[in-house]
Structures are given as structure tokens and as C-alpha cells.
N, C-alpha and C positions, 0 to 999 in steps of 0.2 A: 446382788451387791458385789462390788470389786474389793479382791484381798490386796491389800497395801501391802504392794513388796517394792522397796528403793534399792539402789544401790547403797552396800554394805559403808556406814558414815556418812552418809548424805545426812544434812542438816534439814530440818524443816525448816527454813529461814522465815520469819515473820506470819507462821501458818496457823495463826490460833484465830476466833472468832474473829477477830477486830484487826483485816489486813488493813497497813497503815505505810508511812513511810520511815524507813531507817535509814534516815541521811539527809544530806543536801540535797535537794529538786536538783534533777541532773537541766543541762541549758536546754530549753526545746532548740530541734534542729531550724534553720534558717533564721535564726538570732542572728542577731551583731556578735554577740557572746561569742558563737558557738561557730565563728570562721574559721576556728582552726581544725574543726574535727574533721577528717578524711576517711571516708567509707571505705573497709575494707570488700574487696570482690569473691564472691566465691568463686575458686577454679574447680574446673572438671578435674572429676578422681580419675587418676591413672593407677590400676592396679598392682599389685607387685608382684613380680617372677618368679622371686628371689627363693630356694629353696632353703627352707629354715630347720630342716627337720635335724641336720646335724647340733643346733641350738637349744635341741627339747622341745620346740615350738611344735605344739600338735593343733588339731581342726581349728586351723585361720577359717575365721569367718568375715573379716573384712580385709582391706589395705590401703593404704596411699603410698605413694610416689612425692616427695617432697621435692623444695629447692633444696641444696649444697647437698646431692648425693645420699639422702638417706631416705628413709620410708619407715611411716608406721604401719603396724599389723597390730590386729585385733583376735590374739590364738591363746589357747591355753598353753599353759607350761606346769605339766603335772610334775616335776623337781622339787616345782617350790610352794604347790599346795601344802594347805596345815587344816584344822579343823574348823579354823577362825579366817584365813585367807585361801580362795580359793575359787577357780572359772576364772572367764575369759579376761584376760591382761592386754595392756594397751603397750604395745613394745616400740621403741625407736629404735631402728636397726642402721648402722652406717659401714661403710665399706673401710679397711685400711687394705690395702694393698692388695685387693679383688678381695678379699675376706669379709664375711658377714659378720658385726660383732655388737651386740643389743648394750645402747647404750643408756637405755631406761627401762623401766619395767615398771607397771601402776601393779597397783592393789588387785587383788580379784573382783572382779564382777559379781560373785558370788551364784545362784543360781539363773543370772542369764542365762540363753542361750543363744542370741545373738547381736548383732553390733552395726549400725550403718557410721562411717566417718566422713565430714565433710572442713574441706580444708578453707581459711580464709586468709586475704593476703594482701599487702597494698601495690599490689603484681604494679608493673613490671618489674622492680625493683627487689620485692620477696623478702624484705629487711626487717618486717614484722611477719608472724605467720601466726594463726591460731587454728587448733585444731578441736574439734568439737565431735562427741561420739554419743550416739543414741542407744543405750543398751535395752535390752527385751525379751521378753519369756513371750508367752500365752498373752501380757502384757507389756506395754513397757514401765524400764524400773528409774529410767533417770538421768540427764544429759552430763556428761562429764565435757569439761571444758581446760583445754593446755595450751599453754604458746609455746612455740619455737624457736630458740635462741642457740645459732650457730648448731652444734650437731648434739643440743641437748636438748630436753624437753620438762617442762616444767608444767605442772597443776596447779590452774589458779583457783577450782571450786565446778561445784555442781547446782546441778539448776532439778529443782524437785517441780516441776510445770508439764503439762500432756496436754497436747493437743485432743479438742474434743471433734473426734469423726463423726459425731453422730448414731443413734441406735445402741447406744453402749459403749461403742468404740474409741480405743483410744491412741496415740500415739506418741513419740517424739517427738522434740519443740528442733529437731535439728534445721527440716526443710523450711521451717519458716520463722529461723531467727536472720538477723542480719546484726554486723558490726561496724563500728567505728572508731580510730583513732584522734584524742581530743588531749593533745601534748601529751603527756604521760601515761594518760587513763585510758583504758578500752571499755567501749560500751557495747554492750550487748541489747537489741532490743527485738521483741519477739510478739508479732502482729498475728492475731487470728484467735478462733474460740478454744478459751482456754481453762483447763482443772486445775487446781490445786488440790493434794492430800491436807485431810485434817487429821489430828493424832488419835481421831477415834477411827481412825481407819477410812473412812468416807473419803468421796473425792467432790468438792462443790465446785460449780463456775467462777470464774473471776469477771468484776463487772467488763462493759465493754470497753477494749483499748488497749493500749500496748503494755507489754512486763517489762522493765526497764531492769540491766543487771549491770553493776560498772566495775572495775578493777582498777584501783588508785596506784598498783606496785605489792600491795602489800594483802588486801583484805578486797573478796568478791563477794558483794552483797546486795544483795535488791533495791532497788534506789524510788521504785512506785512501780505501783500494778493497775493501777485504771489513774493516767493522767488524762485531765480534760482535753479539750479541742481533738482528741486524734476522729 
């Protein structure tokens, strides 16, 4: 049996017997409705150079390379460990004047021990960005989810869902979410066999078909986890 370890505040969002819907039916895509949503593209991670270690920033286990000159890193910063926060931090670092200087810092990851990030964006343009990071011990604990606005970074919520590998295995929902912008909202939706934690610690399947996760500006919350037709 798997020991249920999340990221430290992750929600179980709608995770008790009776998953259900919490909200409006998001538009299924190829609606009339739904002309206005535009698929954000995953770009290729370019990794970063950039040496952080004058910053406190110790064993980076991941990075990206963004648009307007900045990059996040996935490193510890033992400075600002406490008893309650503490492991791998999600850092936005930008340049003023060739100088490295972190202009965000998450939460601890708490007993991670490592981080895959993958960036998405309404490229060519890069005027929307979101960034999405897989954290994981022995297992994984839980997708944390941020957008990019000018050279700040902002958390919009975590997504408590594992891909099921099979034979036990489990993983990140990073390599097989996809997103889209629908006027103000971003939708997240994430196709393939998938767990859900229960709060008795167990991990059950979700029926078959897509998790749907949407961001109105304000609150990111699950919108359906087995819609019809997919």
C-alpha cells in the first residue's frame, strides 16, 4: 500500500467518496461556445546557467529559461528553512543589470526530493505563460501550478491527481496535462489513467476521461473528473 505524502497545503479538492462537480460544466471544446479558448503550447525547457549559489540557492534540481529575461529554478534555500517550511522552493530569478536577483520564492516542497517543470505559453507572443512543476520523493507528492506576469510569478493552486503507470507505479499529471485560454479563464485539462488520494490515505482510479481544472482569476478548482463523450 502507498503512503500518502502531498505537498505541504495541498487541498484535497472534491476527494471524498462521491467525486462530483464543483461548478459550472466547463464549454466542451469545439462548441460554438468555446471559440474563444486558445491552446496554450508547451515550449521546450531550456535549462539555466545561471549560477545561484551567491543567492543561497543550493542542489537546483530543475530550471527553465523563460520569456522577458528571467528563469525559474527548482533548489533549496536552507536560509529560509523553518520546522514547518522547508525543501525544494520554486524560485523566479531575473536579471537587473547582469545581477541575479529572486523575485519570488514558493513554499517548501517539504520532503521532495525532486522537481520536473514544464512551461506553457500562447508562444509566439509569450503574453500568457504558465508554469507547472511535478514534485516527488520515492513517489510523487503533487503538481503545483503558477502563471507568469511580467517578471513576477504568481500561484494559482495545486492539482492532487497521479498518473497511474501501472504495476504500482505512479507519477506526475505534468507530461500529460494540456492548457487553454478561454477570455479570462485558464483551463487545465489532463487526459490519461488517473488516481486520486482518499483521506484514508488510499489512492482509487478516476473513471475514464479527462480531470478538468479551471482558473476564473481568483479560485483554481476542479470543474469534472469523468465528463462524458471524451
Amino acid at each position: 500500500m502507498h503512503t500518502l505524502r502531498l505537498l505541504p497545503g495541498l487541498i484535497l479538492f472534491a476527494m471524498g467518496s462521491a467525486v462530483a462537480w464543483t461548478g459550472a460544466d466547463p464549454v466542451p471544446l469545439g462548441s460554438a461556445a468555446a471559440t474563444s479558448a486558445r491552446p496554450l503550447t508547451k515550449i521546450p525547457v531550456v535549462k539555466s546557467t545561471r549560477d545561484v549559489r551567491g543567492l543561497g540557492l543550493r542542489d537546483c534540481v530543475a530550471s527553465a529559461v523563460l520569456p522577458g529575461d528571467v528563469a525559474v529554478l527548482a533548489c533549496k534555500h536552507p536560509a529560509k528553512d523553518s520546522a514547518k517550511d522547508h525543501g525544494i522552493r520554486l524560485c523566479l530569478l531575473s536579471e537587473a543589470a547582469g545581477v541575479p536577483e529572486i523575485r519570488f520564492e514558493s513554499a517548501g516542497a517539504g520532503d521532495a526530493e525532486s522537481a520536473k517543470i514544464y512551461v506553457l505559453s500562447d508562444a509566439p507572443q509569450n503574453d500568457y505563460v504558465v508554469i507547472v512543476a511535478d514534485f516527488a520523493a520515492d513517489l510523487p507528492f503533487g503538481t503545483a501550478v503558477y502563471q507568469l506576469s511580467g517578471k513576477l510569478l504568481k500561484k494559482i493552486g495545486d492539482i492532487a491527481l497521479f498518473q497511474d503507470l501501472g504495476d504500482g507505479d505512479m507519477g506526475g499529471v505534468g507530461p500529460i496535462l494540456t492548457a487553454e485560454r478561454d477570455g479570462a479563464a485558464l483551463r487545465i485539462r489532463i487526459h490519461g489513467k488517473l488516481l486520486r488520494p482518499t483521506r484514508d490515505g488510499n489512492f482509487v482510479p478516476l473513471p475514464k476521461g479527462d480531470a478538468v481544472f479551471e482558473y476564473d482569476g481568483k479560485v483554481f478548482a476542479p470543474r469534472q473528473f469523468n465528463p462524458a463523450g471524451t
